[in-house]
C-alpha positions as YAML, in Angstrom:
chain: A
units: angstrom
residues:
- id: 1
  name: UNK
  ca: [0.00, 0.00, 0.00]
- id: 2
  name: UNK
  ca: [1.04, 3.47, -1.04]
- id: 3
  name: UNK
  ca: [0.34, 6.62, 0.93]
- id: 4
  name: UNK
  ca: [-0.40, 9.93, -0.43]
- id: 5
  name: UNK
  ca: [1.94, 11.93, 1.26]
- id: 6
  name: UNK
  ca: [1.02, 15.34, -0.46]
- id: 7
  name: UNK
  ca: [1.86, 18.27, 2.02]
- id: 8
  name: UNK
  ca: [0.11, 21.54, 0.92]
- id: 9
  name: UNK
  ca: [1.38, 25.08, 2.48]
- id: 10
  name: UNK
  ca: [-0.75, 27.55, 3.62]
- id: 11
  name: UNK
  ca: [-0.60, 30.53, 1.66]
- id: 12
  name: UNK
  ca: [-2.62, 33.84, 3.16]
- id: 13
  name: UNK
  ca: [-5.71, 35.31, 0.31]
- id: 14
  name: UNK
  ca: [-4.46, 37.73, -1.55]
- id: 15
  name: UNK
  ca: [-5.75, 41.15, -1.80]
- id: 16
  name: UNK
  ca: [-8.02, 42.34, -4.40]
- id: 17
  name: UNK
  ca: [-5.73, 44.32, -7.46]
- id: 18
  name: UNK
  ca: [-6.72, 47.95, -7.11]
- id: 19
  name: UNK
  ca: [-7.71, 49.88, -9.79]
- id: 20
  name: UNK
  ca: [-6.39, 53.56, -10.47]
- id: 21
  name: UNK
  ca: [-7.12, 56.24, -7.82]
- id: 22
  name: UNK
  ca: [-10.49, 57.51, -7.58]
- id: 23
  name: UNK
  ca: [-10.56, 61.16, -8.43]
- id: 24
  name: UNK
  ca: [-11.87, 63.16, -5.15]
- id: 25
  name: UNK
  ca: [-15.59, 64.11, -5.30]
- id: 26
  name: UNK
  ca: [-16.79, 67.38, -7.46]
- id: 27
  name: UNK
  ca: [-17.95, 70.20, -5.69]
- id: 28
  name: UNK
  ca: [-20.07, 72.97, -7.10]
- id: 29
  name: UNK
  ca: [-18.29, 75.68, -6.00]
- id: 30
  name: UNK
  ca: [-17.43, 79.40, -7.26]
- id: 31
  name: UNK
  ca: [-14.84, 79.78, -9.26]
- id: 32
  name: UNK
  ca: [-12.21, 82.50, -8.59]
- id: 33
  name: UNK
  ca: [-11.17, 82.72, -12.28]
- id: 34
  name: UNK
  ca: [-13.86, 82.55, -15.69]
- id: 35
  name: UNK
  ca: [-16.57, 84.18, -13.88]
- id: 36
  name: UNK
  ca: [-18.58, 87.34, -14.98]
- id: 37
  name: UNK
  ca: [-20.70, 88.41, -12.28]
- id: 38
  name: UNK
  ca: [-20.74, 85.67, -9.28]
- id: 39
  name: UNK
  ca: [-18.69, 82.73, -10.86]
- id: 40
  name: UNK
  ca: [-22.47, 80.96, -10.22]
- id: 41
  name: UNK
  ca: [-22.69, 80.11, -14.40]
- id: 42
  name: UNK
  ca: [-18.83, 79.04, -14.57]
- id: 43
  name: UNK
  ca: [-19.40, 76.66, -11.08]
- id: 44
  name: UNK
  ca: [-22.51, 74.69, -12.66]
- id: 45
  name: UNK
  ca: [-20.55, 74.47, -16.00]
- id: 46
  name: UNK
  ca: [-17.53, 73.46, -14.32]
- id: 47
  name: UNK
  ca: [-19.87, 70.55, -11.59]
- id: 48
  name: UNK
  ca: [-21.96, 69.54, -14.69]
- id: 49
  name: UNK
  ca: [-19.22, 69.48, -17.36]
- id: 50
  name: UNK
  ca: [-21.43, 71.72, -19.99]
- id: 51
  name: UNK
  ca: [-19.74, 74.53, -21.45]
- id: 52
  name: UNK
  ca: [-20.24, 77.84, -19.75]
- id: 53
  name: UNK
  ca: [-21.38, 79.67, -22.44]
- id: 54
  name: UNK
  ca: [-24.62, 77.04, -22.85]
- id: 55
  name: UNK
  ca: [-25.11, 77.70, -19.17]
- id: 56
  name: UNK
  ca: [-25.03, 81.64, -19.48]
- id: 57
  name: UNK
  ca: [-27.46, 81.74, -22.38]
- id: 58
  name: UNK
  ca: [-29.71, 79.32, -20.78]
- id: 59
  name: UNK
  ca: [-29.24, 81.56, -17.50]
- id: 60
  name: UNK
  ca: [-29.89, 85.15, -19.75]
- id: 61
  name: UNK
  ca: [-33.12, 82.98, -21.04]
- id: 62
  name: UNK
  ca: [-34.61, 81.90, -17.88]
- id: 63
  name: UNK
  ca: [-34.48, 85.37, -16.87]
- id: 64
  name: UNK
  ca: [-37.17, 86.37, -19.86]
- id: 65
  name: UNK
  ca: [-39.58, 83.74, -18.31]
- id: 66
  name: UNK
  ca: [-39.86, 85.37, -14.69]
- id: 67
  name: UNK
  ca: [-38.12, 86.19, -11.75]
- id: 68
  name: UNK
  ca: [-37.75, 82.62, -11.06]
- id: 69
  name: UNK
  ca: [-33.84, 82.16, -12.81]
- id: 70
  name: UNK
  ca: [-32.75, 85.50, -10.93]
- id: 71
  name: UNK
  ca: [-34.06, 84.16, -7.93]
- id: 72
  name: UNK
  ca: [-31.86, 80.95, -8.37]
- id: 73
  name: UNK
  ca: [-28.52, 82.87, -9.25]
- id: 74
  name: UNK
  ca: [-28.92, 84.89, -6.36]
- id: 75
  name: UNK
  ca: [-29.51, 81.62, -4.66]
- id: 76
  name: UNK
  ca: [-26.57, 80.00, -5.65]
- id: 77
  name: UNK
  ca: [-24.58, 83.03, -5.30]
- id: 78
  name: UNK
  ca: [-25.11, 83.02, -1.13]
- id: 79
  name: UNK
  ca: [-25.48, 79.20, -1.10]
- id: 80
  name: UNK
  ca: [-22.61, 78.07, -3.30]
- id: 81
  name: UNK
  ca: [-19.21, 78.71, -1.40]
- id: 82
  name: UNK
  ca: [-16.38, 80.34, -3.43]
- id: 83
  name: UNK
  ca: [-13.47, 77.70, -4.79]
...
C-alpha cells in the first residue's frame, strides 16, 4: 500500500488588485477665475461638465420667463461657497 503523502502550504488570500485612484468628489463651488458676475454660471458648467457659455445663455433665457432664474442665481450666489 502506497500513501499519499502530499503536504500543501498555507498561503494567506491575496488582496483584491486595485484599480487607479479615484478622483476626489466634485464640488459645485465658485470659481475664482472665468466668472462674470458671481462665478455661479462658470461653477454649474464646471460641476456639470457643460460649457459655460450654454449655461449663461440658458441663464440670460430663464431670466425672460420670470423672476424665477434671478431668484436661483442669487440663490446660488449666497449658497454656493467660493473655490
Amino acid at each position: 500500500m502506497t500513501e499519499n503523502t502530499e503536504h500543501t502550504t498555507y498561503s494567506p488570500p491575496q488582496a483584491a488588485p486595485q484599480g487607479p485612484p479615484q478622483a476626489a468628489p466634485h464640488r459645485l463651488t465658485r470659481p475664482r477665475d472665468g466668472r462674470m458676475l458671481g462665478g455661479v454660471c462658470a461653477g454649474v458648467a464646471r460641476y456639470t461638465g457643460v460649457d459655460v457659455t450654454v449655461v449663461r445663455l440658458v441663464a440670460v433665457a430663464s431670466l425672460f420667463f420670470g423672476l424665477a432664474g434671478a431668484v436661483v442665481y442669487v440663490a446660488g450666489l449666497f449658497l454656493m461657497p467660493e473655490e
